[in-house]
Legacy VTK file of the C-alpha trace (Angstrom):
# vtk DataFile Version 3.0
C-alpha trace
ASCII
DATASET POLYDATA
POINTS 285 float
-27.199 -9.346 19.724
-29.054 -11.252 16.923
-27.440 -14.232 15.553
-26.437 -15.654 12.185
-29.605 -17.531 12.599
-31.981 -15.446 13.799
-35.609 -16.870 14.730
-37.503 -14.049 14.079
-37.350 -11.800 10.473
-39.701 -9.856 12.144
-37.026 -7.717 14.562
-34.620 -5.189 12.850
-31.157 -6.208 12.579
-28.317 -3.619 14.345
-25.275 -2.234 13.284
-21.980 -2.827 15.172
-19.716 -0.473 14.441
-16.848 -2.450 15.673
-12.982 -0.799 16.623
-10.304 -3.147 15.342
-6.384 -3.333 16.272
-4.468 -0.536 14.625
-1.434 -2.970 14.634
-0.929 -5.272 17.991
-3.117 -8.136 17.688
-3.148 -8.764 21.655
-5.478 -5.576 21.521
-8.556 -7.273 20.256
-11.297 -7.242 23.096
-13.721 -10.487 23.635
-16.522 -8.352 22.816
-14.959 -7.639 19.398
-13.980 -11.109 18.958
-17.839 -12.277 19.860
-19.618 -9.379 17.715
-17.569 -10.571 14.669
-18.695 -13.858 15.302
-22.360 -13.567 15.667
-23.284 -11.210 13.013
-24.756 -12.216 9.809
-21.923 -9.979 7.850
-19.249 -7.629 8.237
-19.026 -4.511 5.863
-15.566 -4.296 5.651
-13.010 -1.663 4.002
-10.502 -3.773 2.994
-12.049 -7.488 2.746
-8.466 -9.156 2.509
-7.137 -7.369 5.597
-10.023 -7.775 7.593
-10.437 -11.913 6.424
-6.698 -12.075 7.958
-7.353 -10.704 11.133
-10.948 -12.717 11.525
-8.866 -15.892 10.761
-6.571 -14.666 13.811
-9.566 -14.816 15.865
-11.046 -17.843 14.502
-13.903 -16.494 13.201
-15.283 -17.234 9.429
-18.594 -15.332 9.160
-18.709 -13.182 5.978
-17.343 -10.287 4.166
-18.819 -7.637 1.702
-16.716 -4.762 0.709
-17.281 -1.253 1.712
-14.835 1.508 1.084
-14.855 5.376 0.096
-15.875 4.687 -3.144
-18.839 2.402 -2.589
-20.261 3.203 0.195
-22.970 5.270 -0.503
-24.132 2.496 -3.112
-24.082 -0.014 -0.181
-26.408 2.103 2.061
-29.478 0.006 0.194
-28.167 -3.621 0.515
-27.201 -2.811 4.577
-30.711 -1.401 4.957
-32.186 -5.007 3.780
-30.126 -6.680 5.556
-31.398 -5.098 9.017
-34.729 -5.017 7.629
-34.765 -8.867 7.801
-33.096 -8.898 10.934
-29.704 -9.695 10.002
-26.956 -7.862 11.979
-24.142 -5.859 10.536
-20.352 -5.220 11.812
-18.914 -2.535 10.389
-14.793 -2.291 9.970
-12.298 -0.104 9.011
-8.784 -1.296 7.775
-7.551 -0.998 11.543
-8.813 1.486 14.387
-12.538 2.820 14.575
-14.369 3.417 11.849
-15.560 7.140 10.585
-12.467 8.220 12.181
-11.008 8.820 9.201
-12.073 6.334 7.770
-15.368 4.840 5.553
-18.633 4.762 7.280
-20.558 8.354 7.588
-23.077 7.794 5.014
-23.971 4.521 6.505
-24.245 5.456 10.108
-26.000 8.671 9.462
-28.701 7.056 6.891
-29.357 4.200 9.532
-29.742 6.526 12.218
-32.442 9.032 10.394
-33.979 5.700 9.402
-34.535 4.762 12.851
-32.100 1.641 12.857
-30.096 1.030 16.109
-25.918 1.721 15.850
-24.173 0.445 18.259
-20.053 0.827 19.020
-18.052 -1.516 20.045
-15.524 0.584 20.570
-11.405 -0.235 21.405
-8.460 1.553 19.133
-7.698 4.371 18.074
-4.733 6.040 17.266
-5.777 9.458 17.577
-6.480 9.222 21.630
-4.119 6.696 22.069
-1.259 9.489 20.377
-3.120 12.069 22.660
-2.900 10.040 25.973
1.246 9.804 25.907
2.201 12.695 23.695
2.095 15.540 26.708
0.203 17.994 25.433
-2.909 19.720 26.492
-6.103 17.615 26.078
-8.936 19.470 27.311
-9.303 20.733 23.650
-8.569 19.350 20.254
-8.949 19.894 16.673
-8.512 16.684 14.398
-7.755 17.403 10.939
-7.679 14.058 9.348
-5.040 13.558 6.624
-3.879 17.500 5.474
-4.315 18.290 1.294
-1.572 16.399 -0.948
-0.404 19.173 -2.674
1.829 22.143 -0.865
-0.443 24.890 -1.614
-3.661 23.957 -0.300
-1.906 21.994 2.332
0.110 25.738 3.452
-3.568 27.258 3.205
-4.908 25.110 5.159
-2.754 25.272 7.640
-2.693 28.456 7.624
-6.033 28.782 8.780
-5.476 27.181 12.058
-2.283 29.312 12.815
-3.906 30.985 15.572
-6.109 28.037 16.908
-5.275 27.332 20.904
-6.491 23.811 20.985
-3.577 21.341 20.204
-4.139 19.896 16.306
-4.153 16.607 15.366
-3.038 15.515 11.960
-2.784 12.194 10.752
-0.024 11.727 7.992
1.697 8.709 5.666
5.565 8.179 5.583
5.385 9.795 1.613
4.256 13.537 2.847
5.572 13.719 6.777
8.782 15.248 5.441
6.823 17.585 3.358
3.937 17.938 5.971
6.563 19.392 9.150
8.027 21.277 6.920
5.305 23.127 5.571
4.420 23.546 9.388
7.569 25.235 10.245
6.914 27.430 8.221
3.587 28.175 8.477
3.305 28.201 12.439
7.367 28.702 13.335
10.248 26.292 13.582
10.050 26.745 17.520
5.880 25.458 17.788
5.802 22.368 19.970
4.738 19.513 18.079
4.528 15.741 19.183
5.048 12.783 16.295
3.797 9.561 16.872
5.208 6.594 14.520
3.533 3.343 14.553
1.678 3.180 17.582
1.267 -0.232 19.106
3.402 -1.696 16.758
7.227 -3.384 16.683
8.654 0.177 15.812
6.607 2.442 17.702
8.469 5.521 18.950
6.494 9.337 19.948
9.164 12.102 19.341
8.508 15.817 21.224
10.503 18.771 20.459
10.254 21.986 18.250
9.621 21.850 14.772
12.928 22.822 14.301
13.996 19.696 16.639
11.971 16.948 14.933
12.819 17.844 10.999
16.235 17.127 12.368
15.777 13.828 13.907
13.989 12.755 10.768
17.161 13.996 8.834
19.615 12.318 10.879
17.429 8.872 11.157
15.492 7.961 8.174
13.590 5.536 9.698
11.675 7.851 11.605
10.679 8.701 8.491
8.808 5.175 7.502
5.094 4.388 8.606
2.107 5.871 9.857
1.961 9.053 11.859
-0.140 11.058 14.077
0.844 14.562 14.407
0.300 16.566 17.241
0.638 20.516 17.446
0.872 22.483 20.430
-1.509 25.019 20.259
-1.203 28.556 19.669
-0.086 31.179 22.552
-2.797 32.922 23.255
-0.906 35.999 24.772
0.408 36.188 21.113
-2.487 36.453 19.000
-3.890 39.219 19.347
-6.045 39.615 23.039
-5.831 43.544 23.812
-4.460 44.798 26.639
-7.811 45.994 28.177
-8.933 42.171 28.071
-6.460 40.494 29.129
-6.049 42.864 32.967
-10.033 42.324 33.056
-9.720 38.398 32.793
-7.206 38.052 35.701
-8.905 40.568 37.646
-12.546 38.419 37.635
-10.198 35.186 37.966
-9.542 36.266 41.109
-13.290 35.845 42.187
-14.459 33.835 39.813
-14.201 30.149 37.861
-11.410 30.771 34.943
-14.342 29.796 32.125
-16.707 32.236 33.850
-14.514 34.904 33.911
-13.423 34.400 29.906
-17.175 34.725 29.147
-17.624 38.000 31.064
-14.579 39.236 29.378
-15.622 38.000 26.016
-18.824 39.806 26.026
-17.458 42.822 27.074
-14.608 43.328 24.852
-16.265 41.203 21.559
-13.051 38.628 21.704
-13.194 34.585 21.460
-14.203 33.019 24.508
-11.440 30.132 24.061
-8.873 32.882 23.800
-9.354 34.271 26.663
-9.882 31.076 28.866
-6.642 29.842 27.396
-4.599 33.030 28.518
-5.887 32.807 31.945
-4.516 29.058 31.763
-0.996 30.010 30.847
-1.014 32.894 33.112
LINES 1 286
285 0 1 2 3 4 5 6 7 8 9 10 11 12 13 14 15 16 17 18 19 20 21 22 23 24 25 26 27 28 29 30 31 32 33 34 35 36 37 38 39 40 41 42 43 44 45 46 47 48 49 50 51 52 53 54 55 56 57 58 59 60 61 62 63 64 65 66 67 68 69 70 71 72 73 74 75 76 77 78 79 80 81 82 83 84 85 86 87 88 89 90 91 92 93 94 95 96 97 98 99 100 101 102 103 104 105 106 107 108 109 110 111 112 113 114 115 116 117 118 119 120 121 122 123 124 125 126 127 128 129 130 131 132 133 134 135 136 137 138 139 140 141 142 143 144 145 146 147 148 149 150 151 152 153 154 155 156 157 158 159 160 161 162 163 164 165 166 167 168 169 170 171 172 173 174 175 176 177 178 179 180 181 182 183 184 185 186 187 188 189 190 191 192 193 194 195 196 197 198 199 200 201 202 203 204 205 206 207 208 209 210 211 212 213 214 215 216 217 218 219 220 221 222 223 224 225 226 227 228 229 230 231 232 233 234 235 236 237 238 239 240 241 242 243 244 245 246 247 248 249 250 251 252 253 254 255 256 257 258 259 260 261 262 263 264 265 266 267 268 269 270 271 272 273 274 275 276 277 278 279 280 281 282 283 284
């Protein structure tokens, strides 16, 4: 890693794109902790939030601000700062950055520009929802944050009715009301669906029920109404949208000889269905 002080302008700084607590402290990693300390900046998305959590650490190097509306303008003044062989740490508010959160334009300019990116990685609330919330992990869709207003956000949503891999949502305590119920009524009151509630933090709590279920809870406790929220949605029954008949007998006949993914792709081509759809079937079968 180069230093504050590097020797030699010569060598191209690197970019750290560093993972950061998403609330429990005792979560930053050494290497975190030593990255923040020997760069020459960090490019930060919140420079008051992330000034409190280097003062946790003990750790004074500076800050620059770089959030959703300025990063694109920052792309130069990063790209001079490498250039003279200063090194860069790159922060979100809390979690990994890009996830989500500010960072794209950076990373991918850098990296057609030949500059080295390097992760340092640690939280993120996405897999760390996925890892306790029970539901099927071999596939997922993130979604980010779904559209504010009801309309687009029913649209949207109704556009992954029929996906199989579970969906992740992230969601703020002003729209989670809003956001399960627009789901039960999109993809069914009975559509598995896991709600995780600040993760890592004194509150933390992961409900799994029904749509149905949860909207109830959140009736009948309003705190479970209050912080931030990963949403998790079973995926969609694959018997139940839409395989024919033909297919499906074809699929479990070649699973009998062969590997379930092979089998889904001999089906597939023969009967001009999705791949995934098939494979999934033969999973729940």
């Amino acid at each position: 890693m180069n230093s504050k002080n590097s020797d030699s302008q010569n060598q191209q700084g690197i970019l750290y794109v560093v993972a950061t607590p998403i609330g429990n402290l005792d979560d930053i990693s050494d290497r975190m902790r030593h990255t923040l300390a020997n760069v020459s900046k960090i490019a930060a998305e919140d420079t008051r939030r992330t000034k409190h959590l280097l003062s946790h650490i003990g750790v004074n190097t500076p800050c620059f601000s770089l959030h959703e509306h300025n990063e694109r303008q920052k792309v130069d003044y990063i790209v001079q700062l490498l250039a003279a062989g200063e090194s860069v740490a790159l922060v979100s508010d809390a979690g990994t950055p890009l996830i989500s959160d500010p960072g794209y334009p950076v990373v991918n300019t850098l990296r057609q520009a030949g500059y080295t990116v390097t992760p340092i990685p640690g939280p993120c609330a996405i897999i760390a929802a996925l890892s306790v919330a029970g539901l099927p992990t071999d596939r997922f869709l993130f979604e980010g944050f779904l559209p504010a207003k009801q309309g687009h956000r029913k649209n949207y949503l109704a556009e992954l009715v029929n996906q199989t891999a579970t969906l992740v949502f992230y969601e703020s305590s002003h729209r989670i009301r809003a956001c399960l119920e627009d789901m039960q009524s999109v993809f069914g009151g009975e559509r598995l669906i896991v709600v995780a509630r600040e993760l890592t933090k004194t509150f933390e709590t992961v409900l799994n029920g029904t749509l149905d279920e949860i909207i109830n809870i959140l009736d009948d406790d309003l705190n479970q109404s209050k912080g931030e929220f990963v949403v998790m949605v079973r995926g969609a029954n694959s018997k139940q949208i839409g395989l024919s008949n033909e297919s499906k007998k074809l699929a479990l006949k070649l699973a009998e000889h062969l590997p379930g993914k092979q089998a889904a792709k001999i089906t597939a081509e023969m009967f001009g269905e999705k791949k995934n759809a098939i494979y999934q079937f033969l999973l729940e079968s």
